[in-house]
MARKE-432595 format. One record per residue (C-alpha): y, z, x; residue number from 1. Coordinates in steps of 0.1 Angstrom, whole numbers. Each point is the difference from the previous one (the first is absolute). Example, Ala and Ser with C-alpha at 12.3 -4.5 7.8 and 13.67 -1.06 7.14 Angstrom:
BEGIN
{{-45,78,123},1}
{{34,-7,14},2}
This chain:
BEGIN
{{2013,1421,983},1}
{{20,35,9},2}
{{-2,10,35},3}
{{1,35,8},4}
{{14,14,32},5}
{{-21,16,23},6}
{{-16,26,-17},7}
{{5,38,17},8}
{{-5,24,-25},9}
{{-31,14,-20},10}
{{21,-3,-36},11}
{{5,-31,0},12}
{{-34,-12,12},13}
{{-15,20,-24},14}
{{21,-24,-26},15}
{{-9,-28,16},16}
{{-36,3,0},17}
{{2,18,-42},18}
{{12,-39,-5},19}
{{-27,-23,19},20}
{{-24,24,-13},21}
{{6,-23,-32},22}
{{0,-33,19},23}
{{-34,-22,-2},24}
{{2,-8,38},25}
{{22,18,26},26}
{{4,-20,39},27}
{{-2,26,29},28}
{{7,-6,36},29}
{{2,23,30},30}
{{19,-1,33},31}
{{-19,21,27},32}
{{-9,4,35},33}
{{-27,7,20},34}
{{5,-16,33},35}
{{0,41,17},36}
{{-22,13,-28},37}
{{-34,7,-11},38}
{{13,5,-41},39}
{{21,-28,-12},40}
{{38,13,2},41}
{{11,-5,-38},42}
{{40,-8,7},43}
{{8,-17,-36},44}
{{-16,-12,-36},45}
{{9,-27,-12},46}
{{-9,-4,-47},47}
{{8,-22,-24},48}
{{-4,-11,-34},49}
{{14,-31,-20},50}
{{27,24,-10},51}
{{12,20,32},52}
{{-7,3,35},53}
{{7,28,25},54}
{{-8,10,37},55}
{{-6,37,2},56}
{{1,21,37},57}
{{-33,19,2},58}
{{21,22,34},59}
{{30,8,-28},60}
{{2,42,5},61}
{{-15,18,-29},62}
{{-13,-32,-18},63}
{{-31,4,-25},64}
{{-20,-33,4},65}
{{-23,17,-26},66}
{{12,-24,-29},67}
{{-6,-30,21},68}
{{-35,9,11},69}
{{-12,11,-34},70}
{{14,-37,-12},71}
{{-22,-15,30},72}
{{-32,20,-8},73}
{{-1,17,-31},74}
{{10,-28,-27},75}
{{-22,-23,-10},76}
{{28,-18,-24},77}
{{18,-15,31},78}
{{-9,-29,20},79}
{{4,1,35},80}
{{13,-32,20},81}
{{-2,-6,42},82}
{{-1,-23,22},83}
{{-24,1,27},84}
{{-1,40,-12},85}
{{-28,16,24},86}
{{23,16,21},87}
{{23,11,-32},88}
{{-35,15,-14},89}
{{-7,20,29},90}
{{33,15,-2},91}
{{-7,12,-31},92}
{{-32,12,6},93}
{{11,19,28},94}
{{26,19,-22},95}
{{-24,4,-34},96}
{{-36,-9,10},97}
{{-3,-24,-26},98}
{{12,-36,-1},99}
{{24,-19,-31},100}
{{-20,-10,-25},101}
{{-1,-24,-18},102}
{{17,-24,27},103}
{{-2,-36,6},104}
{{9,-19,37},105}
{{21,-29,-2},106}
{{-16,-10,31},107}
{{-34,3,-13},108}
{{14,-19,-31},109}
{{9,-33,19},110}
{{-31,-4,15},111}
{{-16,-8,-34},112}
{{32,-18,-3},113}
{{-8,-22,28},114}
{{31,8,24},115}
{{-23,10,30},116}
{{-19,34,9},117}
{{36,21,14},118}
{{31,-15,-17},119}
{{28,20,17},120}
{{24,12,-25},121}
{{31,-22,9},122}
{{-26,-29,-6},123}
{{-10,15,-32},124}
{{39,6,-13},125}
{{9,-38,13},126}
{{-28,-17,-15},127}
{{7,22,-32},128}
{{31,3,-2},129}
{{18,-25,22},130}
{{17,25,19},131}
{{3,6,34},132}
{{-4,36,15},133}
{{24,11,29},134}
{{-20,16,21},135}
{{26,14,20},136}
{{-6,37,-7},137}
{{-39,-5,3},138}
{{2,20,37},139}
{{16,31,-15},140}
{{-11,29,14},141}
{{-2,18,-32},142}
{{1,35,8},143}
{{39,1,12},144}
{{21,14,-21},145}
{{23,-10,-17},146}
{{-20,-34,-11},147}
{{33,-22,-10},148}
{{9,-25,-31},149}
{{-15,-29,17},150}
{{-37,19,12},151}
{{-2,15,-40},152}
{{10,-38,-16},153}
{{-26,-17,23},154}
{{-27,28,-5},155}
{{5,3,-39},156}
{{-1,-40,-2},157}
{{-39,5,9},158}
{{-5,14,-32},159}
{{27,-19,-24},160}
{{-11,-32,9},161}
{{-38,12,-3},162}
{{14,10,-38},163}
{{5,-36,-6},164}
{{-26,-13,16},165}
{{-31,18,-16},166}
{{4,-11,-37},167}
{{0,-33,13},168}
{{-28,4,19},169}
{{-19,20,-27},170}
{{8,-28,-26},171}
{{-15,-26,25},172}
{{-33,20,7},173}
{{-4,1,-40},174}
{{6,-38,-4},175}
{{-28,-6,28},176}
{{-28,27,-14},177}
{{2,16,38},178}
{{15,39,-11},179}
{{-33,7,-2},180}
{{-10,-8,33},181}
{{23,24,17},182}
{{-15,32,-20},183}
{{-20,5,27},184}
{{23,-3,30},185}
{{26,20,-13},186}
{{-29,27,-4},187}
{{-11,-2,36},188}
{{36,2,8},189}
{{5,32,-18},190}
{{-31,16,13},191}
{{10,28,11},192}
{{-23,8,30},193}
{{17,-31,18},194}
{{29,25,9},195}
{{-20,28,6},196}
{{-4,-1,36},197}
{{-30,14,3},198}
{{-5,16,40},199}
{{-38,-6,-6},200}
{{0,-31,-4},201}
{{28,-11,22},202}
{{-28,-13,23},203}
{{-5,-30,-17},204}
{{34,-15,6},205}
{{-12,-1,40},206}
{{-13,-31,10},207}
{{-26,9,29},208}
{{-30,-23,10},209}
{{-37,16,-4},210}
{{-16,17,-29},211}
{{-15,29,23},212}
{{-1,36,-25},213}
{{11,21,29},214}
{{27,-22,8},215}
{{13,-7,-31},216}
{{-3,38,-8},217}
{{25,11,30},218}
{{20,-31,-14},219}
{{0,20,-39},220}
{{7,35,12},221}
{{29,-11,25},222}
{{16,-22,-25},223}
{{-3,27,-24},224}
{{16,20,30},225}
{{30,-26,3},226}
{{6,4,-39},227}
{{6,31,-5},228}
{{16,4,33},229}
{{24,-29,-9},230}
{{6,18,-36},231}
{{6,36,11},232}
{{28,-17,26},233}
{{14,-26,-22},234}
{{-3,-30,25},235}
{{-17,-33,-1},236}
{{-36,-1,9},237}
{{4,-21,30},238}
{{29,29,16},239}
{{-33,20,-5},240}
{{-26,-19,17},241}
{{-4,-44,3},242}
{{-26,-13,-19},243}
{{-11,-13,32},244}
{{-6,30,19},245}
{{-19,16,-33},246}
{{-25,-28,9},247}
{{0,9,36},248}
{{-5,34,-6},249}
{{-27,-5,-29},250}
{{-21,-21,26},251}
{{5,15,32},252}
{{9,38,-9},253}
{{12,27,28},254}
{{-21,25,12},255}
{{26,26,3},256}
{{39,9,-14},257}
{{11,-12,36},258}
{{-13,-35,0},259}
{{23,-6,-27},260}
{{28,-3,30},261}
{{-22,-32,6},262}
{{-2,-16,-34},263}
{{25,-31,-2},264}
{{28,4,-27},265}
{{-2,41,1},266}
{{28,19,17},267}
{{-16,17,28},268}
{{13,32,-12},269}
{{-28,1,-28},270}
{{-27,9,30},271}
{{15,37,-6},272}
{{21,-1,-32},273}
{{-9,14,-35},274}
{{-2,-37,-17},275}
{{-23,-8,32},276}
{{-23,28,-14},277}
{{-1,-8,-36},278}
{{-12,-36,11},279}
{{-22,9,21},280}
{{-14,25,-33},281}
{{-4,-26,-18},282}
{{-19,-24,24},283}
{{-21,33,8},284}
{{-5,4,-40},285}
{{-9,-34,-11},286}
{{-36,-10,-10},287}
{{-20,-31,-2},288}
{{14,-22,-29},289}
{{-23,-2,-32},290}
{{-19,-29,-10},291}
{{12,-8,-30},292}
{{37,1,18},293}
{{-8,-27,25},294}
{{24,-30,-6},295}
{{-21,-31,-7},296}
{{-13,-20,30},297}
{{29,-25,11},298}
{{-20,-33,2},299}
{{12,-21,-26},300}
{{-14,31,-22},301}
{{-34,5,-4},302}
{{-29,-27,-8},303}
{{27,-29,5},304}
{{-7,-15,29},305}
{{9,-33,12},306}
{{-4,-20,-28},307}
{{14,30,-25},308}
{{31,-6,23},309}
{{-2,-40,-13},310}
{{-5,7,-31},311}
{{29,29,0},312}
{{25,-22,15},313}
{{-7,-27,-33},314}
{{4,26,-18},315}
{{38,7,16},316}
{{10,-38,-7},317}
{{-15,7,-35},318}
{{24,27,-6},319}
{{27,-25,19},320}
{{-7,-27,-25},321}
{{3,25,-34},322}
{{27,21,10},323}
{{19,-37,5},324}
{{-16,-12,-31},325}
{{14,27,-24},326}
{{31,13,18},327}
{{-13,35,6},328}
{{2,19,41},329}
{{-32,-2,7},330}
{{2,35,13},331}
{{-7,10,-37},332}
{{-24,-21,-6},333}
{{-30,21,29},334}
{{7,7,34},335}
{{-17,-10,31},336}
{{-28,29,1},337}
{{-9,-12,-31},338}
{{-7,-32,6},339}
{{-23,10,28},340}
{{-18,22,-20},341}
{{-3,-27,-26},342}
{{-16,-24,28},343}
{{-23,30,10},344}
{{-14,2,-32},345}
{{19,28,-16},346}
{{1,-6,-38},347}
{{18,34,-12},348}
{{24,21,1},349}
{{29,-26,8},350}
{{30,-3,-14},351}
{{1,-38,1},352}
{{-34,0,-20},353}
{{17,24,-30},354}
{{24,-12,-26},355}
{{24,-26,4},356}
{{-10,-3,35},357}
{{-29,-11,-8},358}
{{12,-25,-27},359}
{{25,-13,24},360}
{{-19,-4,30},361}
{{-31,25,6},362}
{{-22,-18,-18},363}
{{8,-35,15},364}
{{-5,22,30},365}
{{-33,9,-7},366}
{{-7,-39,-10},367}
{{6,-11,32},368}
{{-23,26,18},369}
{{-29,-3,-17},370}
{{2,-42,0},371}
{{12,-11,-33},372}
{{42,-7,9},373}
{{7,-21,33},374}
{{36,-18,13},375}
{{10,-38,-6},376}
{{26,-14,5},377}
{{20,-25,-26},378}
{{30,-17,4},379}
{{12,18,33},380}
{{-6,33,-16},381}
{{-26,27,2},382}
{{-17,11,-27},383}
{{-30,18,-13},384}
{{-28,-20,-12},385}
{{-34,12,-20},386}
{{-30,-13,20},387}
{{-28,-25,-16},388}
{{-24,29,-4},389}
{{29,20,-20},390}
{{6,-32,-21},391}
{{-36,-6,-5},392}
């Protein structure tokens, strides 16, 4: 494979990307930081093919990224490989408002692969590849310039030995019949309202006890307060305002700008400054939460009860004893808050009970709640077992 040095200039990218443009699968990685930041910092790109490989400098002077983002976006012809690529996506969101497409997640891969629900990528290459990654570079701080030889090789490597890797991995997932399970994942992945970061309904990722509508409107209209607040200044949310002090102020909100000088985790300053006043705007300005926005009650979700919680904790080892069974994280198979809706008597609109979820374990699933699968045990092992009336 030819390695290209660092890529600086907007002619030769545009090159670069006229070629994978042809490729049937291109790897992309990023280097960024955010630890100061609301936005993602994008300090380097790292993209492959079977061919060539290349890291390009996104802080170059002058340098068109146009190319490359068209490639990520814009062309349906090209596959897109990452590892663990959430944070990669959001990047590119945040620079086209759309996502890659079509793209497929190594990460997402293995689990139908059985190697566990977050193979790291130096576990991925070694149990792959054989090779061993030297990690020595991993604490880069990737915004200093100039990045040198041993930074690029180390950062480029994500994506070379991801090259290699994929066709391997694709040929595996053919041999088994499991592509077709990831079709799905890859799509919720890729949706782009994931990376959208939406200021009304930042709210939700507050965790605050009590389902009061006043309450939990404060809680909405500061939140959406914090957001916007946190983009307009470019810093992390929590530079803004804790999460923990939202809740404070949500539930026990002050009467006045100068009670603020009161409020743990806010500068006292804020009792006469102009952020002071545009939180206290927006705990002035919010309304009662809707009815249809209330989060569901947090009892074991609603109608389970105490032996729902039995029956939803069977239905855990269930997914225990399945996943084992046929080498799949049992991540993909349903998550928790499905199960419990399962043993509260929800029969639609989850995943587990749709396609090969439902083959593979929904409707075993669905058996053992409504009587006609129980456990046994044979030779030291757990297994599933019809009951008498099934067999009958």
């Amino acid at each position: 494979m030819h390695i290209h040095p660092l890529i600086t200039d907007s002619a030769t990218l545009a090159n670069l990307c006229h070629r994978l443009a042809r490729a049937d699968f291109v790897t992309v990685d990023t280097e960024f930081m955010r630890e100061s930041t609301y936005y993602p910092e994008l300090c380097l790109i790292q993209i492959a093919d079977v061919n060539e490989a290349a890291a390009i400098d996104p802080k170059a002077p002058g340098l068109d990224m146009t190319p490359l983002l068209d490639l990520m976006v814009n062309n349906e012809d090209v596959l897109k490989v990452f590892h663990a690529g959430g944070q990669d996506l959001e990047i590119v969101y945040n620079l086209t408002g759309k996502t890659p497409h079509p793209l497929f997640d190594t990460q997402v891969a293995a689990m139908a692969l059985g190697q566990g629900e977050q193979i790291g990528y130096s576990n991925l290459v070694d149990s792959w590849l054989g090779i061993q990654i030297d990690k020595g570079a991993r604490f880069t701080d990737w915004a200093r310039r100039p990045l040198d030889a041993r930074q690029i090789e180390y950062a480029i490597g994500d994506v070379t030995h991801l090259a290699a890797i994929f066709p391997k991995m694709l040929e595996r997932l053919r041999k088994t019949g499991r592509g077709a399970w990831l079709d799905q994942e890859m799509e919720r992945l890729g949706d782009p309202s994931n990376y959208a970061n939406d200021p009304d309904v930042a709210w939700k990722r507050v965790r605050v006890s009590g389902r009061k509508p006043d309450m939990l409107g404060r809680l909405k209209a500061i939140a959406r307060w914090r957001e916007l607040e946190a983009q307009t200044k470019d810093l992390p949310r929590g530079r803004i305002v804790k999460d923990e002090t939202l809740g404070d102020l949500a539930s026990h909100p002050p009467r006045k700008q100068a009670d603020l000088a009161r409020v743990r985790g806010l500068s006292a300053t804020w009792a006469g400054n102009d952020i002071g006043a545009r939180l206290m705007a927006a705990i002035e300005g919010a309304t009662p939460l809707d009815g249809d926005e209330l989060p569901p009650r947090d009892d074991r979700k609603p109608g389970l009860g105490k032996e729902g919680s039995l029956v939803a904790d069977l239905l855990k080892l269930l997914l225990k004893i399945r996943s084992r069974d046929i080498d799949v994280a049992s991540k993909l198979l349903a998550r928790s808050d499905e199960l419990e809706a399962l043993a509260a008597g929800v029969r639609t609109g989850l995943p587990m009970l749709e396609g090969w979820r439902y083959d593979q374990f929904g409707r075993d699933a669905v058996d053992l709640v409504e009587g006609r699968l129980g456990f046994a045990v044979k030779n030291g092992r757990l297994k599933m077992t019809r009951t008498e009336e099934e067999v009958a």
